[in-house]
N, C-alpha and C positions, 0 to 999 in steps of 0.2 A: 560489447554490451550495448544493447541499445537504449533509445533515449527518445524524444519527440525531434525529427529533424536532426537527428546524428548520427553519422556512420559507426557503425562497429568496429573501428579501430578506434574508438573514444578511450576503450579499457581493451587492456592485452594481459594475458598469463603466460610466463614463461615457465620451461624445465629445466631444474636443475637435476639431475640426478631424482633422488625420488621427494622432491622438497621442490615445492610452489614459491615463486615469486609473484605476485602480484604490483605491476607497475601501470599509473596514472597519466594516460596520455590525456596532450590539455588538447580541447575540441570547444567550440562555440557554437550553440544551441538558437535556430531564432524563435523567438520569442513576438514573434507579433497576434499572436490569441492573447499574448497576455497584453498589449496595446489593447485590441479590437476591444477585448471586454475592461479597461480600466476606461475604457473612452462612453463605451455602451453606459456605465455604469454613472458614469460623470455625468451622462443624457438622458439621465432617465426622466419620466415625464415629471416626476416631484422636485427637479433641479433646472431643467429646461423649459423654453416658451413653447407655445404650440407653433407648427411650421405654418403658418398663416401670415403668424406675426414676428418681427422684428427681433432678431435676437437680443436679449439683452450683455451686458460683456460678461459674464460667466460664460457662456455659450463658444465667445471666441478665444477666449480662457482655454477650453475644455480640447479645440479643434488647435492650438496650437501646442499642448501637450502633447494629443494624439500625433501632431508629425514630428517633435520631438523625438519621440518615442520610436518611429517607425526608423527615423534614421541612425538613431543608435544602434539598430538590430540590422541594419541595411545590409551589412556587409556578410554576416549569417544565413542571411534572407537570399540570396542572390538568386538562386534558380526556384524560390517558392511564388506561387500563381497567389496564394494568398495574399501574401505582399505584398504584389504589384497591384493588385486591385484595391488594396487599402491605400498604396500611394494615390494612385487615379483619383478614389473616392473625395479625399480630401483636399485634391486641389479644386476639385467639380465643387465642395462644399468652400470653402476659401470665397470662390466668387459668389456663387448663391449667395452666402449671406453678408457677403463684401465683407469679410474678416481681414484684418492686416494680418502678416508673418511675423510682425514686431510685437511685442508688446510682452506681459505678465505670461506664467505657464500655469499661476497657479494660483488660489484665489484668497483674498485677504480677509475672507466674513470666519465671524466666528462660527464656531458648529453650535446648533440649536442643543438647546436645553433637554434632553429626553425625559420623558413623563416616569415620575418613579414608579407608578404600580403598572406601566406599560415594562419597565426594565424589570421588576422582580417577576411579569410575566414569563418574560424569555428569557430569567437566567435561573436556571433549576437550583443551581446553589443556592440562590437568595431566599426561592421560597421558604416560609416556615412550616412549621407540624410534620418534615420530611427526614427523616434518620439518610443521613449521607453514607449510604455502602454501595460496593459498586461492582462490579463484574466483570472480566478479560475473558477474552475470545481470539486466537489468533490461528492461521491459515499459512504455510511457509512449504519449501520443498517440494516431495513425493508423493501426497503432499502430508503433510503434518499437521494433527488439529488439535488444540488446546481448546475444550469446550469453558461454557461459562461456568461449570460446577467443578472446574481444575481436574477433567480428565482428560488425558492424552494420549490421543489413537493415533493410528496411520491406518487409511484409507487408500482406497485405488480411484473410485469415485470421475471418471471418466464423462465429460458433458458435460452440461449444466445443473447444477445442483443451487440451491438456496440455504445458504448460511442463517439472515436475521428473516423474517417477516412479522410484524404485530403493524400496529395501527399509526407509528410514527415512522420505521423506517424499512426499508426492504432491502436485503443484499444479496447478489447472486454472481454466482462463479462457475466462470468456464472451464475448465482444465480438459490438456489434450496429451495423448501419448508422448514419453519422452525419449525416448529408444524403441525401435522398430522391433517386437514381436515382446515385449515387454508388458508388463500391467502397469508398470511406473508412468503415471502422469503429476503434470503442475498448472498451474491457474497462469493461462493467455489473455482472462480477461475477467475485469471486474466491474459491475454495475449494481450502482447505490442509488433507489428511490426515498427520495425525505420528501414525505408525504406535507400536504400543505395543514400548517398549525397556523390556528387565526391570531392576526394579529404580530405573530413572529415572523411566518415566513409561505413562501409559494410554495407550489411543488415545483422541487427540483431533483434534476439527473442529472448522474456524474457518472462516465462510464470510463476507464483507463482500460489501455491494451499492451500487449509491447509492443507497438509502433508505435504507440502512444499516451505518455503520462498528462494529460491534460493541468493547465493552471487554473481551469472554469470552469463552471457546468457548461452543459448542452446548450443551454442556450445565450451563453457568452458572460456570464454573469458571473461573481465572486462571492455574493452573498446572497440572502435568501429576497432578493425582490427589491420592491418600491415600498413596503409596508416602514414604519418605524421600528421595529424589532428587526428589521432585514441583517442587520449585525449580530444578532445569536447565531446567525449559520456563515460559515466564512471560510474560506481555503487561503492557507498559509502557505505563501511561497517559501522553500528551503534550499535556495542555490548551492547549485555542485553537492547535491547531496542523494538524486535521483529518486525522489519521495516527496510526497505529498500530505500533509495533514490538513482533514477537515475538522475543524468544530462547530458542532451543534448546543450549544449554551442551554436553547431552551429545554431542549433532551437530557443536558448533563452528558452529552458524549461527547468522544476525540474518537477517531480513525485516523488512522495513517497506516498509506498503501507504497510500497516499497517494488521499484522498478531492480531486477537482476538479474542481469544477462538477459534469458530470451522470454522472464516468466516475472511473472508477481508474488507478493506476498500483501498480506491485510492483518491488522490489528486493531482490537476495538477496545472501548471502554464504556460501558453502560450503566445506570442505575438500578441495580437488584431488584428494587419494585417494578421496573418492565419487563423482567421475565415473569411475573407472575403473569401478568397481562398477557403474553403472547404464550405460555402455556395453556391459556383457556382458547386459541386459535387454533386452528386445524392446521396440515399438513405436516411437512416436512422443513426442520429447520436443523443444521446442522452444528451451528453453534450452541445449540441449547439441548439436546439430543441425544448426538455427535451422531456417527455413520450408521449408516444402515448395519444389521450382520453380516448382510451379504455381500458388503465391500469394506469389511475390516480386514487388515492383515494380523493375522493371528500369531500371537508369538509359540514357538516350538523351540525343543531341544534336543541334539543333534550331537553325536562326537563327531568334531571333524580333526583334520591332521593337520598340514599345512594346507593354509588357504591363499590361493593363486589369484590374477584377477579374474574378476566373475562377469566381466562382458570385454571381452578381447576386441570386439568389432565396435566399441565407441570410442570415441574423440582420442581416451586417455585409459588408460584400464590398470585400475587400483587392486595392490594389495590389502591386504590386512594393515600392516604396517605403516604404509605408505598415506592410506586414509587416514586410521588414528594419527600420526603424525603430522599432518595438514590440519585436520580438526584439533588437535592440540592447540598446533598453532594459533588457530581464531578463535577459540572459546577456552578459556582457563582452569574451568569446573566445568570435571566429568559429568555431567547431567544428561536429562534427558535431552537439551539441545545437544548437546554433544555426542548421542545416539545418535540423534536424527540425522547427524554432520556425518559419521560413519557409514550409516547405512543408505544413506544418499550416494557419497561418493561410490560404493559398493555396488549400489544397483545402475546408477548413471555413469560412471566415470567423468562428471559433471563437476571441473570444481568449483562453479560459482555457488554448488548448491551448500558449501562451505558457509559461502557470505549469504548468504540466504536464512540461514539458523544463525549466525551472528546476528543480523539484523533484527531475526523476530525475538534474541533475548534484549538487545536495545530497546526494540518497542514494549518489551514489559517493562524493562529501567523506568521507562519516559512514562509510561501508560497508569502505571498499581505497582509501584516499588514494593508497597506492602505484603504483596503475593509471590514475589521473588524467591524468599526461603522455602518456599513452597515448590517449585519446579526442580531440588534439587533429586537427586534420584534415593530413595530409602533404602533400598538393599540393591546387591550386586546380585545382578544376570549369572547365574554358573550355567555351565556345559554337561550334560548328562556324561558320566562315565569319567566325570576328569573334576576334579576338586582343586582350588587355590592350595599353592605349595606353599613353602616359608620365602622363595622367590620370584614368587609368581602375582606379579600385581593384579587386581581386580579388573583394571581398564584391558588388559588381555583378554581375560574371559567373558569381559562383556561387550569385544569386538568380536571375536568366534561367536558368540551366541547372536549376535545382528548377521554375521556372512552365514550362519545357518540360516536366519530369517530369510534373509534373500536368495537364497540357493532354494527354498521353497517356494517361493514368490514366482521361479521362474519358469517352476515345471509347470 
């Protein structure tokens, strides 16, 4: 499973029989972006002198945190160029401003007063005359799309495609083949524009790949700028947890992007009133939409008999059985993520793609618990030509009616 600066033996799955173990191998991640931008941020022109003049001691404050900081990650760091040039920088900077290595790491002023109609700017919740309802949007798997109006497609959706676009933020997603002669694709990459809102924050980019879950934006920074609102937009580190959540205050949103195995997932939460806004925008927006028709996977019904695994030539090739049983395992209610956990492992023989739909129902827990009883599935899938017995559980017939799905999917 990859990670920013971490080998793929970080996580491992074993086989037993036709039952997954999934075992946590411990690995150390360096983390020096997340140095370069706590130090950028320390320095920025509204906290530092100008380089002309004289530091003041916050300054050498700030530069002895930074090496702090670097040498805690040192040993993580060892073969990163990043690194080492941050070591370098700092000792070049040390003499420059004739800083000592001794001294405080961190600084004893109190934090300024923030202006209160500057904060009910940037915090959507605070404003008044605003009715608080809110909208989920979430991206996982095959891939799997929870639009904002609680419908849930599966898509093929290959390339670049754009999820949000209106006037405050832009999101867009990569997704590439996941098995070779396949339509199954999942998302390799994701990039978020937060366009610049006055007074809150800059324009910033955040782009995550699987090489790389960043702890910053693009341009090394944690929050939205030098502005005083710059704390309405902010990424929340979540160690050993392989996910990232941003908030944007002034928006009234949360994201969080979720690293698994070789692919991404994305989860959103927005204010009802900006879909109106971005429905009077042109294009194509997925989250508010959902797919095109011409990259929906259509559900059909099929008698099948016994069903075998349906790609022999990937990693792990699943039964019927053997899938439902794995997705048993991580999701507890048969729902729609618990589809999607099925029909995943069916078309990939992929089992992260398991923890992949665990995760995007976490990210509704965390996101709109409210909408929860809403993702449960309303009636059962049946199989043309074959009806539920007095023995024959639901979850059966609505694993046959997904490996029909996908036995379609491949012709």
């Amino acid at each position: 499973m990859l990670q920013p600066r971490i080998s793929s033996r970080c996580f491992a799955a074993r086989v037993q029989g036709a039952a997954w173990r999934w075992q946590k191998v411990h690995c150390q991640q360096c983390r020096i972006q997340r140095c370069n931008a706590d130090y950028v941020a320390a320095t920025s022109p509204s906290h530092a002198l100008p380089e002309e003049m004289l530091p003041d001691v916050d300054y050498c404050i700030a530069l002895r945190a930074y090496s702090v900081c670097t040498r805690k990650t040192a040993k993580s760091c060892r073969g990163d160029l990043v690194y080492h040039s941050a070591v370098f920088r700092i000792k070049e900077l040390f003499a420059q401003y004739n800083c000592s290595s001794d001294g405080p790491t961190s600084s004893a002023k109190a934090p300024r007063t923030p202006d209160p109609l500057l904060s009910e700017l940037c915090n959507y919740e605070s404003r008044s005359g605003f009715q608080k309802r809110f909208a989920h949007c979430g991206l996982f798997g095959d891939p799997h799309l929870r639009t904002f109006k609680d419908e849930f497609q599966t898509c093929k959706v290959e390339g670049a495609w754009p999820l949000i676009d209106n006037q405050y933020l832009s999101v867009q997603v990569t997704n590439v083949p996941v098995v070779l002669g396949s339509s199954a694709t999942a998302t390799s990459k994701i990039t978020l524009i937060f366009k610049s809102y006055q007074g809150c924050t800059e324009q910033k980019v955040y782009q995550a790949t699987t090489e790389d879950l960043p702890l910053a934006f693009s341009d090394g920074t944690r929050n939205g700028g030098q502005q005083e609102g710059a704390g309405s937009l902010r990424i929340l580190e979540k160690p050993d947890t392989h996910q990232v959540e941003i908030q944007a205050h002034y928006i009234g949103s949360t994201i969080i992007i979720r690293q698994v195995g070789r692919y991404l997932t994305f989860a959103i939460r927005v204010p009802e009133e900006t879909l109106s806004l971005a429905e009077e925008g042109t294009g194509l927006q997925l989250c508010l939409h959902g797919c095109p028709k011409s990259e929906l996977i259509q559900e059909h019904r099929l008698s099948l008999g016994n069903v075998g695994p349906l790609w022999p030539g990937s990693r792990w090739a699943y039964t019927v059985e053997m899938a439902t049983k794995q997705c048993r395992h991580m999701l507890q209610v048969e729902d729609v993520y618990f589809q999607s956990c099925v029909f995943d492992l069916l078309t990939t023989g992929d089992p992260e793609f398991s923890v992949a739909a665990y995760g995007a129902l976490e990210d509704l827990k965390a996101l709109y618990p409210s909408r929860l009883k809403l993702h449960t599935v309303s009636k059962t899938v049946s199989v043309a030509g074959s009806a539920p017995g007095p023995r024959q559980p639901p979850a059966t017939l609505l694993c046959c009616a997904l490996a029909c799905l996908t036995l379609l999917r491949w012709c």
